[in-house]
N, C-alpha and C positions, 0 to 999 in steps of 0.2 A: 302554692308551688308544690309541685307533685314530687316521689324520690325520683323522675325522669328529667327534673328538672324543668317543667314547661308549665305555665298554666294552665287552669281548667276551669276557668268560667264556664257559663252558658254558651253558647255562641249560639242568638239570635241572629235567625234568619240565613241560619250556613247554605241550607237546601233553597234552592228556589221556586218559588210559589208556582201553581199555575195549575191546566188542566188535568183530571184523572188521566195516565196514559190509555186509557180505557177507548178516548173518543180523540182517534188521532185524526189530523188533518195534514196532510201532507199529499205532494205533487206525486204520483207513481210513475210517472214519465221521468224521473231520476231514478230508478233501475230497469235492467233487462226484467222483462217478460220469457217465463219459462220458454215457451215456445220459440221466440227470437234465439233463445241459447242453443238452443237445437238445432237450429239453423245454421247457425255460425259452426257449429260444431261439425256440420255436415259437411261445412263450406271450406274447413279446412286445408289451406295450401300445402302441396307437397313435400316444400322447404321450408323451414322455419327463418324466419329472417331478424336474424341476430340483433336485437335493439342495443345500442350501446347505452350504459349509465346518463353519460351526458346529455341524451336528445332527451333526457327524463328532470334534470334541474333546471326546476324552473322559477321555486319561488322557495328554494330550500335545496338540500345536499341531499344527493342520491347516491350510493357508493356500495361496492363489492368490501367491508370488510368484518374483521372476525368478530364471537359474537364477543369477546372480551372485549374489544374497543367498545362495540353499543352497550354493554352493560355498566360499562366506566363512563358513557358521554349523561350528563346531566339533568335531559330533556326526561320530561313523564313519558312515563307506560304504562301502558294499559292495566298492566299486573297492579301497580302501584293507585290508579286510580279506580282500580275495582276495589282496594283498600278503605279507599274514602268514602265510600258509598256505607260502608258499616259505621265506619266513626272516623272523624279526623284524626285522633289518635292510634287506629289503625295504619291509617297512613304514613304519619309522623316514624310510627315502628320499622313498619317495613323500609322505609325512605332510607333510616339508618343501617338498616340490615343488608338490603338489598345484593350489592357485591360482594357479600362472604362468598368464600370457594364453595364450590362443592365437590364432594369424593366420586371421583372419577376412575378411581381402580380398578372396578367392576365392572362387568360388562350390563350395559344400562340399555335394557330394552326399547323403552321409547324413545330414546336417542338415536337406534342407532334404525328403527322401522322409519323415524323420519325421515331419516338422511338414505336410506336406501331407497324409499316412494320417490322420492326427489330425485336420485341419482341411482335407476336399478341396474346398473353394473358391478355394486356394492353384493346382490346378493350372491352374487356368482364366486364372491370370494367370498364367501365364508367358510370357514374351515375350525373342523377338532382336530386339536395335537392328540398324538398319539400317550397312551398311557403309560409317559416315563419318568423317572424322577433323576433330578439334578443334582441329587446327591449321593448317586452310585456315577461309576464312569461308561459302565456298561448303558445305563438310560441317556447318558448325556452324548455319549456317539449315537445313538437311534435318533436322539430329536434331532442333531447335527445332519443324519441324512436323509430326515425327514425334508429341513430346509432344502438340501441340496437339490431334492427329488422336486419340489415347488417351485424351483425356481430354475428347474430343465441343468440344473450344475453337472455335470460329469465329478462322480466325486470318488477317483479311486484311491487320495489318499489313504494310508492305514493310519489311522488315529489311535492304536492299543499302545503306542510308546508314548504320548501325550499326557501330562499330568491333569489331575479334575478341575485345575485352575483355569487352565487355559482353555480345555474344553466349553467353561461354560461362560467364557468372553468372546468366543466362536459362538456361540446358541446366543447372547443375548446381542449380537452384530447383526444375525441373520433375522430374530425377533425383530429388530427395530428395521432393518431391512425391509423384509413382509409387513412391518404395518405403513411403512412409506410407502409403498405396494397400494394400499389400498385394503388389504387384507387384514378379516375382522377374526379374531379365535374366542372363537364359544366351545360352553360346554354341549356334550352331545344330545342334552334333552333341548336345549336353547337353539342348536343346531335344529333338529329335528319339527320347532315353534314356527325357524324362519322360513323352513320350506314350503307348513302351508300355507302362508302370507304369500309366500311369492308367488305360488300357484294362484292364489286369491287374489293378486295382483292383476296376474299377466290375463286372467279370464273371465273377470268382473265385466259385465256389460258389454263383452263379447271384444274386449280389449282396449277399452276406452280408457283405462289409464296407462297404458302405455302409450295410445296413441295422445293424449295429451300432454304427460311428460314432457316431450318432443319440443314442445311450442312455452313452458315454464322458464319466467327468469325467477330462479331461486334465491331466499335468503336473504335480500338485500335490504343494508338498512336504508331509515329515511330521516332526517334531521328536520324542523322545519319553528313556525312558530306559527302559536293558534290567533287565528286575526281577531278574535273579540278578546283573548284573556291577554295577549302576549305572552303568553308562557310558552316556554321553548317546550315542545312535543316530540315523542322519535317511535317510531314504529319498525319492526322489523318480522314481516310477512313473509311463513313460510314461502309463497310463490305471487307469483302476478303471470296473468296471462296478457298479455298487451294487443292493444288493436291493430296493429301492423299484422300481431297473426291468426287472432281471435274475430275480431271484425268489432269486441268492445273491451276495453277494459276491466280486470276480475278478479278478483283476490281467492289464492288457492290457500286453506288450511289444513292443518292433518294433524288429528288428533286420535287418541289411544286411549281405549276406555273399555272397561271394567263393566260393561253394560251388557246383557245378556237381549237383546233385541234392539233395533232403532227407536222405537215411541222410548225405552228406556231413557236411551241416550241422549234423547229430547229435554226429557228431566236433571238430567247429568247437566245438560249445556246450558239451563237455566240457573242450576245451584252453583254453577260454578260462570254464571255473569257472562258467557263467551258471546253475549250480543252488545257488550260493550265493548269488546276486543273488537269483532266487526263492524262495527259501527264507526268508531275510529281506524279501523285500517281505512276502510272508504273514506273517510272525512279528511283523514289526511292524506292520504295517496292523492286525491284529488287535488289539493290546495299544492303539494310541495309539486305535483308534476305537472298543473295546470291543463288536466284533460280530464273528463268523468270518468271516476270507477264505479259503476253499476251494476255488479254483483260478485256472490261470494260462492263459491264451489267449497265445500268439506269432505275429505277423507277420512274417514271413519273408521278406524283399524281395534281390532278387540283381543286388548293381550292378557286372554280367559279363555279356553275354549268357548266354542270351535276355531275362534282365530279369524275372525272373517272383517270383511270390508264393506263399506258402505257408500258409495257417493250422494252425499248429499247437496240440494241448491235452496237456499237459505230462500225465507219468505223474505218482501220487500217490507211490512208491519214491523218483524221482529228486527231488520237489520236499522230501520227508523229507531225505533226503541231504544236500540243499542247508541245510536247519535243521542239520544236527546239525555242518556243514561252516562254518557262520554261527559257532555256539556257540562251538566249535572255535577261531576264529581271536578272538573275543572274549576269550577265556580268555587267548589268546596274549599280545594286545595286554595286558590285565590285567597279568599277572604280570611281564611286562617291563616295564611302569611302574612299579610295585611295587619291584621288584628294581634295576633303570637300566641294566639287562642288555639290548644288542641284540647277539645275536650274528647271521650270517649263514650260509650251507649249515653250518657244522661243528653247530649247533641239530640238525642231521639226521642226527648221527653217534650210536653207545648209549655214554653214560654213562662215563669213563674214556679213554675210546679214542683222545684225543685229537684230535678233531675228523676222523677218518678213516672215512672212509662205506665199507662194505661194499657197492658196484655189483655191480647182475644186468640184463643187459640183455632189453628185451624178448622174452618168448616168439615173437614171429613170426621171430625170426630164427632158428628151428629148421628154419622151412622151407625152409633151402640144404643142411639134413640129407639131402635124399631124392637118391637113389640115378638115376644116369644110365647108360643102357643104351646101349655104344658096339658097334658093331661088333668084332668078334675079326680084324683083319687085322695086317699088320706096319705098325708107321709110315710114316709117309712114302710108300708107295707107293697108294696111292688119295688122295690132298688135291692133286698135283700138282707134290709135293717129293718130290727123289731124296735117298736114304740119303745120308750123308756118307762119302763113302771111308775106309774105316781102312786 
């Protein structure tokens, strides 16, 4: 018994056996083909036609609600079973951890470049207060008709007979006002971040994110249960393009990275597993709404300079990968409930060995193998160093 209080046997046979993902076999006529996407994309209807929730439940809950309810509902995520894939004890951790808060007092970049790609009326309200402070009276009438001015008020009361009390239960009325609004307050370099994004929004591909926008059901979660483990599953996919207006079903994501090119980024989306994220948005979007989702669209946003955007359309290998990589850590999760076994890296040692992992470090460090061509001179005398007297 661990201080976490769980066992730590071995757990034989947690991962399941089978072929090197190397030599996959699988049906490709389960995703769109690049070119078919392009198509559809062409084919685009004028109107976007509203899918409701409900024509979507079919074998499981499809529903419009906050992300605090799906963080609180029980089912795995993908977050959680990319956990397990390191060690079942990883999982075990985070399983615990998972709905701690987090500090949201700040203004939080990737939060809020999601929710404006998603919803770009978002960037039109962005706004810097002006530079006053709420602890003279003089700065707390300025931000007072700063609001006033935002919000078209006619504001000619005189506020100089007002105490600083009340001034600044007026400013935080109108604060919370303007953020029920819609309206986001950055600072003026955060300001200055969002505009080239927005620009890099609105002229990427000659306006193809905004014209798809248009046609995105956002956000929504998905409840369901996996039919070979029974384990309750829930996903909650930045976007879905539906075939009412797509012509097929498509999972939109949009991610924020620190990547200085796209092949970088590639790398990024490998270290951080997001073809197990895809692989289950398909697998289960499919199952809970009883129709094919066959491909996935990525948004690509870089909060480093230059700021730029990317759309990317996911290979059908990689997003395979990502299923059978899903599979995989369900089984995990499984069979350590089952058993009450979490053990941690020694999970990744063979069978006996006492939790002692056979390391090979990666192939690229072969390339300090290759051979350097020095000149044939005596030491020391060509670098500007004399021999050492003997």
């Amino acid at each position: 018994m661990s201080d976490f209080g769980f066992d730590v046997f071995d757990l034989t046979g947690a991962a399941p056996a089978g072929e090197p993902l190397a030599a996959l076999h699988f049906d490709r006529e389960e995703y769109t083909p690049f070119e078919q996407l392009l198509e559809h994309i062409r084919q685009l209807p004028d109107r976007p036609d509203r899918v409701p929730v409900k024509r979507l439940n079919v074998n499981g809950r499809v529903v419009s609600d906050s992300m605090e309810r799906y963080l609180s509902h029980a089912g795995e995520s993908s977050s959680l079973l990319k956990e397990a894939l390191k060690s079942p004890r990883h999982y075990l951790i985070a399983r615990t951890s998972e709905l701690k808060s987090k500090n949201t007092h700040h203004f939080d970049f990737g939060t809020f470049v999601h929710s404006a790609i998603l919803e770009p009326s978002k960037f039109s309200k962005v706004r810097v207060l002006p530079q006053a402070s709420k602890t003279t009276a003089s700065g707390c009438r300025r931000l007072i008709r700063y609001y006033w001015e935002l919000f078209g008020i006619q504001g000619n009361a005189d506020l100089s007979d007002q105490k600083i009390g009340a001034l600044r239960v007026q400013i935080d009325t109108l604060h919370t006002a303007a953020k029920e609004a819609g309206y986001t307050f950055i600072k003026e370099d955060d300001a200055k971040i969002v505009d080239v994004i927005r620009i890099a929004y609105k002229t990427y591909g000659g306006g193809i994110l905004p014209k798809l926008m248009r046609y995105v059901k956002a956000e929504t979660s998905m409840y369901g249960t996996d039919p070979d483990t029974g384990m309750k599953v829930k996903i909650r996919p930045d976007g879905m393009l539906l075939e009412e207006n797509f012509g097929i079903n498509a999972i939109l994501s949009i991610k924020t990275t620190s990547a200085s090119s796209v092949q970088a980024f590639y790398n990024e989306c490998a270290k951080y597993r997001y073809e197990l994220s895809e692989g289950m948005y398909l697998k289960v979007a499919s199952e809970i709404t009883g129709r094919p989702f066959t491909a996935t669209l990525m948004v690509m946003i870089q909060n480093t300079a230059p700021f730029q955007i990317a759309l990317i359309f996911w290979d059908a290998e990689d997003l395979q990968i990502g299923k059978y990589k899903y599979a995989q850590a369900l089984d995990i999760v499984k069979r350590c409930k089952a058993s009450g076994s979490w053990p941690g890296f020694d999970a990744l040692a063979e069978e006996g060995a006492f939790g002692i992992i056979q390391g090979k470090l990666p192939g690229y460090i072969k390339s300090e193998l290759l051979p350097q061509y020095l000149p044939d001179v005596e030491v020391g005398t060509k670098c500007g160093v004399s021999p050492k007297a003997t």
